[in-house]
N, C-alpha and C positions, 0 to 999 in steps of 0.2 A: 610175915605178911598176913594180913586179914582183909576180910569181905570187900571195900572199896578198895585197896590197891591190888587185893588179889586179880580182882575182873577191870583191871588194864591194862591186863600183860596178855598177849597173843595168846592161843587156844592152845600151843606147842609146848609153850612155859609153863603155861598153869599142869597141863601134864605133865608137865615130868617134874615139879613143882611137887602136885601131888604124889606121883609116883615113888618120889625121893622120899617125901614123909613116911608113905606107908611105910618102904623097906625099913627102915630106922628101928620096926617095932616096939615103936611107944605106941601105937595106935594101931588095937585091936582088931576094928572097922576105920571104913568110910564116914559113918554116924558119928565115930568120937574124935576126927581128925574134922572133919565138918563143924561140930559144934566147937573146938574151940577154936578155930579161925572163922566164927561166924558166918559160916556160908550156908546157904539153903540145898540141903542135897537134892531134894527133886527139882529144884530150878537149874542145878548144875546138872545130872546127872541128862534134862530135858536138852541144854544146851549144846553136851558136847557128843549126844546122840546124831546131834543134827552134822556135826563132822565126823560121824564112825571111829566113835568112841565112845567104850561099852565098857560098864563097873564090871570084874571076872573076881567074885568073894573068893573062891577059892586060890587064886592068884595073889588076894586082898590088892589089886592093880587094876590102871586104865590099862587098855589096850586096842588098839585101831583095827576093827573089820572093813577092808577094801568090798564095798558090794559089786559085784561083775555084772555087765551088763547083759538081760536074758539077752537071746539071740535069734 
């Protein structure tokens, strides 16, 4: 999958999509599974911010922060 058919698959897919790559370990970072599926990491990383989901390097994975509502 690369950059236009990547970003037409739901937010759910592309994660776990990515997610699935990283674990494979061919891909040290985010940056080198980005450049060769040509995708812009800070347009993606802007994107899936906006549904609480957050790049964890150490993890080298997405993973979803639920934010709680102050109270």
């Amino acid at each position: 999958m690369y950059g236009h058919q990547f970003y037409q698959h739901p937010i759910k897919k592309r994660i776990e999509f990515l997610n699935a790559k990283l674990r494979t370990g061919r891909y040290n970072s985010l940056n080198e599974l980005a450049a060769d599926i040509f995708i812009d990491i800070e347009d993606l990383k802007e994107e899936l911010r906006k549904d609480g989901y957050f790049f964890v390097p150490d993890l080298n994975q997405f993973v979803r922060i639920e934010m709680g509502q102050a109270g």
